[in-house]
Residue, then its C-alpha position, 0 to 999 in steps of 0.5 A: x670620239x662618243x664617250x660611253x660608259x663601259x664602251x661596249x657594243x654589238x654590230x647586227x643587221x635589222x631584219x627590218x628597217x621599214x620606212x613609213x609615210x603619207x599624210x595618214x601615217x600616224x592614225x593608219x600606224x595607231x589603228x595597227x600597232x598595239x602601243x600608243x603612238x599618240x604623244x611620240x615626239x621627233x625622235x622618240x620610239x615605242x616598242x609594241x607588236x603586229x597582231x592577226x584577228x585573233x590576238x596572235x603575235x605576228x611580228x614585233x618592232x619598235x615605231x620610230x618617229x622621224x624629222x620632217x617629212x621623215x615620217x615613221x620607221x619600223x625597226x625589228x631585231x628579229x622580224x622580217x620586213x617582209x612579214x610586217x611590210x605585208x601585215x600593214x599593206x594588208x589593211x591600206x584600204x583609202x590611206x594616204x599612206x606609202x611603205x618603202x622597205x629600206x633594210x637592205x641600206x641600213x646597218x646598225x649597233x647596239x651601244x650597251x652603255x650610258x651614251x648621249x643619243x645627240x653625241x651618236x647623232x651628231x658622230x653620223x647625221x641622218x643617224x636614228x638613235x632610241x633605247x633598245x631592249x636588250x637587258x639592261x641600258x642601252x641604245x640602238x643607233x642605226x646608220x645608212x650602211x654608206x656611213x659604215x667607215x664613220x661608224x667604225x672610226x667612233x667605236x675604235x677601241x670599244x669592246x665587241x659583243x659578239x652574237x652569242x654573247x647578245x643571245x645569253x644577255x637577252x635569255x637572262x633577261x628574259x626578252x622573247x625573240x619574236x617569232x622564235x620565241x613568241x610567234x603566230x601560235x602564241x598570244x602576247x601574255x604568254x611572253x609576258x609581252x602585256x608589260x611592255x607592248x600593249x596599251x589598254x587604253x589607246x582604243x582600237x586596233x587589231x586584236x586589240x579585243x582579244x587583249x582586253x578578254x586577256x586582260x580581264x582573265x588576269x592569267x594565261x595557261x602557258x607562258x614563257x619561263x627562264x631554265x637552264x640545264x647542263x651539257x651541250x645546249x640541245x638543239x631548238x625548238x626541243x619538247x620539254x617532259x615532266x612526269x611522262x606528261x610534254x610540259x612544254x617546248x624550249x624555244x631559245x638557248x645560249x651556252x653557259x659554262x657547263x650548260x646553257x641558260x635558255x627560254x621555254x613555253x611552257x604549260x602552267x597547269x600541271x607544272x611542278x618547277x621545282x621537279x626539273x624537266x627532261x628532253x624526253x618522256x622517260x629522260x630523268x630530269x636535267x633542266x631547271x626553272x629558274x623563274x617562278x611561276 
């Protein structure tokens, strides 16, 4: 059995699970993506993004880079296949490059924990394992579905975390969920996505100049804020009011104990965090910023 410290886990369905090959893969991959898949080794994983001409956040996935003839993965939590399979096939001009989308026979679990990557993958062989980005440690270990037995045999006894449960952990560390969160309205600096998903110095890509104009203003006019409120967790995307002026849109929530924790856009300029905000214009104010600006 796979010792993991803490031994918890959650089962969820990849919206995406794209195979990537051809001789032209990686530098057709590298002019797309907006991280660096230079110095990936077998196994290794970056997060980044799938921007439009206009520096817009169309999907987002981590690039996983196979054994042999392998080739790439693109893996997403919350991004179709769809849109991504049609983003990168959009731009295949004379590449030697083959897009096969292989979700529907993929399952996978995140394993909220120290565990070693070699123990998942020698439980399962032909297993992917990388870090995830679901707040705090932890691994993805994605599996062909037909090895769904044997999966569920390594995690007996393990403690499940259920759907809501990943939700809250996400919000209270401040992870976007793209599209819902961060999507084609917004820019990547918004979700404070800059950290994590762009590379300023790997060269060209798509968007990859209006990032640098991003870069070289140094601060966005809307951006994406941790709150929470109290009552029932309003149903979303919902308009955000303060001082009769709309000061954004909640985008994400999870139910707390007597409330709800929850991400929102929202606009910079005339913010006051401190004055609370309201699900109407005339609604006295019930959801706190709990980030600072």
């Amino acid at each position: 059995m796979i010792s993991v410290k803490a031994g918890r886990f959650h089962l969820w369905q990849p919206l995406a699970w794209l195979r990537v090959s051809g001789d032209d893969a990686l530098n057709f991959l590298q002019g797309q993506f907006t991280n660096d898949l230079r110095n990936l080794v077998a196994g290794g994983a970056v997060y980044g993004l799938w921007l439009n001409q206009k520096g817009r956040v169309l999907a987002d996935s981590f690039v996983v880079r196979g054994n042999g003839a392998d080739g790439f993965w693109v893996a997403s939590y919350f991004s179709p296949a769809t849109v991504i399979h049609e983003r990168l096939e959009a731009y295949i001009i004379a590449d030697d490059v083959v897009i096969t989308d292989e979700t529907a026979d993929w399952s996978a679990v995140s394993v909220l924990g120290a565990v070693e990557a070699e123990a998942l993958q020698r439980a399962v062989p032909g297993s992917v394992v990388f870090a995830g980005r679901r707040g705090g440690e932890s691994v993805e270990w994605i599996f062909p579905r037909t090895a769904a037995t044997q999966v569920a045999a390594q995690l007996a006894g393990w403690a499940a975390v259920d759907a809501v449960g990943m939700e809250h952990r996400r919000i209270l560390a401040g992870i976007p969920a793209v599209p819902a969160d961060i999507g084609p309205g917004e820019l990547p600096n918004e979700g404070g996505l800059e950290r994590d998903a762009i590379s300023y110095t790997k060269g060209c890509y798509l968007g990859q100049e209006v990032m640098a104009r991003l870069k070289a203003m140094g601060r966005v006019r809307r951006r994406l804020m941790r709150v929470s409120g109290r009552g029932a967790s309003p149903a979303v995307p919902a308009e955000l009011w303060q001082n009769g002026r709309k000061a954004g849109e909640l985008r994400s929530v999870a139910a707390t104990d007597g409330g709800f924790a929850g991400l929102a856009l929202l606009n910079l300029l005339q913010l006051q965090p401190a004055a609370g905000l309201g699900l109407a214009a005339e609604a006295a104010p019930t959801i706190t910023v709990t980030e600072s600006a």
